[in-house]
C-alpha positions, 0 to 999 in steps of 0.5 A: 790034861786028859791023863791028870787025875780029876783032882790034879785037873781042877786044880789047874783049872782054879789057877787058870781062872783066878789068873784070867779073873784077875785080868778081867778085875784090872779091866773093869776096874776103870769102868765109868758108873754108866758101863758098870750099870748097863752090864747089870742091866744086861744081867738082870734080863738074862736072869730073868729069862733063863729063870725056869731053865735055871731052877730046872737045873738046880732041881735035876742036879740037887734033888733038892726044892721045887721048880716053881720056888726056885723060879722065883728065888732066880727072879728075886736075884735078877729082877727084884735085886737089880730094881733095888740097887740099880741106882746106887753110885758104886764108881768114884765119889758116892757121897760127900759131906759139905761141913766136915768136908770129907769125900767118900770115894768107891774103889772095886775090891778086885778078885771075888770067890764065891762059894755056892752051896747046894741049897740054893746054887743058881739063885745065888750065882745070879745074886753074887755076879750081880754085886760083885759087877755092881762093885767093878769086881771080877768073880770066881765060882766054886761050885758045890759037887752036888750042883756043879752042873746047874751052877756052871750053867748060871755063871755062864750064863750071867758072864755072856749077859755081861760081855754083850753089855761090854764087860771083859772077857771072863768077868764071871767065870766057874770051875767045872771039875769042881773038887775040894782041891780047886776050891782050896787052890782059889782059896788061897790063891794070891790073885783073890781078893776076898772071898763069900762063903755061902755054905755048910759050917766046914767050908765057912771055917775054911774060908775064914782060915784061908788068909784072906778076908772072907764074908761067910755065914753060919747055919740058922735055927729060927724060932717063929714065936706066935705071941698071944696079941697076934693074929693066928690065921695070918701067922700060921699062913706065914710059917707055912708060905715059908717054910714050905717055899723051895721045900725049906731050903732057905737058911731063914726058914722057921725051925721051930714054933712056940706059941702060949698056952692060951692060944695053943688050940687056935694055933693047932686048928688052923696049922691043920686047917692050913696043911700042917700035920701034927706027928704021933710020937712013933713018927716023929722019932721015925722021922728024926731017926731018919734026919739025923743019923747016930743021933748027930745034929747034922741033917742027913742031905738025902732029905734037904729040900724035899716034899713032906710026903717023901719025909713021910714015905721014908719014915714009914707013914703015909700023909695027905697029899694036901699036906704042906709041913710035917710038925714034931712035938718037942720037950727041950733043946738039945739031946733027945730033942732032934727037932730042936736043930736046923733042918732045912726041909720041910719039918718043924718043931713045935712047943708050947709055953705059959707067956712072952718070959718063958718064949724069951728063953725058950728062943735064946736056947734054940738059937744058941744052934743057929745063933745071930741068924733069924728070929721070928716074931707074929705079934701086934704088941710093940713092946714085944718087938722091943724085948725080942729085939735084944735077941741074939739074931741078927734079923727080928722079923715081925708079922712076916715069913722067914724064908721070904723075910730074911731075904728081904723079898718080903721086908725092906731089907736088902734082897741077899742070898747070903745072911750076915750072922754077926761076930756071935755066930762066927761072921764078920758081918751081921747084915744081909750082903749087898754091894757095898760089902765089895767095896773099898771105901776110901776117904778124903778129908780136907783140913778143918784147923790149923794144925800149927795153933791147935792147943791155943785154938782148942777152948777144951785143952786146960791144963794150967799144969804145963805152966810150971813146965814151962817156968822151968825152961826159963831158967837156963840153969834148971833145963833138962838135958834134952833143952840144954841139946837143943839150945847149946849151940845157940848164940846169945842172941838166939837164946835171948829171943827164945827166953823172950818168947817163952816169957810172952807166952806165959805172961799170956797165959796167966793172963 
């Protein structure tokens, strides 16, 4: 193929692998729970193991983050992930229920592809190939451009782990002349089953225009509102663990802080006691300018995941070298406030409002650009957590930091790399994805009651109305046309017995 054009290449490539995939998805499909569960073992070890490799990678290939985080996010998708799920039953019979007796029976969806976005590319290949085995699927990769080389490296990676443990022959297979052709090809090809879209706005759309059924999540603006019960010194450390973690490269990273008036100085004293630097007016518009191109919403993805000190190097200004975050004081939402949008690096927003009330409404209108992602709460006031709860996010996290929260690294919520945003942002699910998403979940259900005698039986069925219907059936002469069908050819004896055994039933009914 040497003489194709790259386009024609790949996508040759995609319909050899959705073929392949498709093989080794019949293949493990008849695997017991014991052969699917020490394959995810043998994954789990291996991710773990090329973990720094990995994260070196993504870093050479992105620009984007830090060795060290996306060390550790490889870790929570090998380790901390398969600790978590390790024993659920994903094979046969998973649960049963003894008084309605009904069975629920797990069934593999086939064929998986997985969108990898260039944010977090080899922490959610080992995270994606470790639910998609868990659930007896196959999976395919699409690799985003940008990190097309660290992406093939995790899959290959995760696929020989998984062979050495007895799975089929390319169970987790990549492209690696990755274009927009190919990932369009595996899109639609007949041999996918269901695809995860973990990406920008345009290739979740896209997955959800394909045909098939297809897992995609939006983009998040998660406000992290510092409420005047909470302790400050702790919550500041959260929001910035967080949101300088992998230099704010996960989705569920804090975008903005709010905080009240009377606890605004505490706030401001330890956000630069902790490594936060509060913008002068002309550098924060230099640093929006520089973000967000033409006044547009998009972050510009040259500054995606990177140090403050480069943001601030570009701009024009120079910070410390302790310096963690870089804050921008904001008036509004929206037009002339681009800090008011997603930005997946190391720069928040920053307001200050009278109460809880104006915080609320404050959060709705920055969430209406990330909407039912993420929502940060730090407060020691239960009554709070309540009201924020009706938020339009589909994660509250309480006292806890986005990143590491949303995740689930840092709360009991399943440990994903790809965040259900609800139907309000444009997702078919609003949880953290897990295996049971990849499931197809058949039921059994044994007979409770006697089909033939349900409406005697049902004490709840009453209505004396029918009585008359009846009555009238009695009497040949008022039939309808339709018993006058069913009873022309009878004999009399026949229609005898059945004018007796209608008068009995209503003679017990009037009983």
């Amino acid at each position: 193929m040497e003489n194709f054009d790259k386009d024609l290449r790949s996508i040759q490539e995609a319909r050899d692998l959705a073929r392949a995939g498709h093989q080794a998805a019949v293949d493990i499909s008849t695997f017991s729970q014991e052969q699917i569960d020490a394959i995810l073992k043998a994954m789990s070890i291996a991710g773990e193991k090329h973990a720094v490799e990995l994260a070196q990678l993504a870093v050479e290939d992105t620009g984007f983050g830090n060795v060290a985080d996306k060390t550790y996010k490889n870790h929570a998708a090998a380790t901390l992930l398969y600790e978590q799920i390790k024993d659920e039953k994903t094979v046969g019979i998973i649960s049963k229920d003894t008084e309605l007796k009904t069975m629920d029976v797990a069934e593999p969806v086939g064929l998986v592809m997985g969108i990898v976005p260039s944010t977090n590319p080899t922490s959610t290949v080992i995270f994606k190939s470790m639910i998609a085995l868990k659930a007896r699927n196959a999976i395919v990769f699409a690799p985003h451009p940008a990190a097309a080389k660290c992406t093939f490296r995790a899959a290959e990676i995760m696929n020989e782990a998984a062979k050495s443990a007895g799975a089929p022959d390319n169970i987790i297979t990549c492209v690696s002349n990755s274009t927009m052709g190919s990932t369009n090809e595996l899109m639609h090809a007949k041999e996918v089953k269901l695809i995860i879209a973990t990406g920008g706005p345009g290739m979740v759309k896209a997955a959800y225009s394909s045909g098939k059924p297809a897992i995609g999540v939006g983009a998040g603006n998660s406000p992290s509102y510092i409420e005047r019960s909470a302790d400050v010194k702790e919550s500041v450390s959260q929001i910035i663990a967080s949101k300088s973690f992998d230099y704010g490269t996960i989705c569920a990273s804090e975008q903005s802080i709010i905080c009240e008036k009377c606890n605004k100085d505490e706030v401001v004293s330890e956000l630069e006691k902790q490594g936060g630097y509060f913008m002068d007016d002309a550098e924060t518009e230099a640093v929006c300018n520089l973000l967000f191109k033409n006044g547009g919403h998009a972050m510009d993805a040259k500054f995606v995941g990177r140090s403050p000190q480069v943001i601030s190097k570009a701009a024009g200004f120079e910070v410390p070298a302790d310096t963690k975050i870089l804050i921008g004081k904001q008036s509004g939402v929206g037009e002339g406030n681009p800090l008011s949008y997603e930005k997946l690096t190391t720069v928040l927003a920053f307001y200050v409002v009278e109460d809880w009330k104006e915080a609320c409404q404050l959060s709705i209108e920055l969430l209406q650009n990330g909407i039912g992602h993420t929502m940060n709460l730090h407060t020691n006031r239960e009554d709070i957590v309540l009201k924020f709860a009706a938020k339009p996010a589909s994660r509250i996290l309480v006292n806890t930091g986005g990143s590491q929260g949303g995740t689930g690294i840092s709360t009991g919520l399943p440990i994903s790399f790809t965040l259900g945003c609800g139907t309000c942002g444009g997702s078919s699910v609003s949880e953290n994805v897990s295996p049971k998403h990849l499931l197809n979940i058949k039921k059994v259900a044994f007979g409770l009651k006697d089909v033939t005698t349900l409406a005697e039986d049902d004490k709840s069925f009453n209505h004396p109305e029918l009585k008359d219907v009846v009555k009238k059936c009695v009497n040949k002469t008022q039939c309808d046309s339709s018993l006058e069908h069913v009873t022309k050819d009878m004999s009399d004896k026949e229609l005898k017995v059945l004018t007796e055994l209608v008068r009995k039933t209503l003679s017990e009914m009037n009983a």
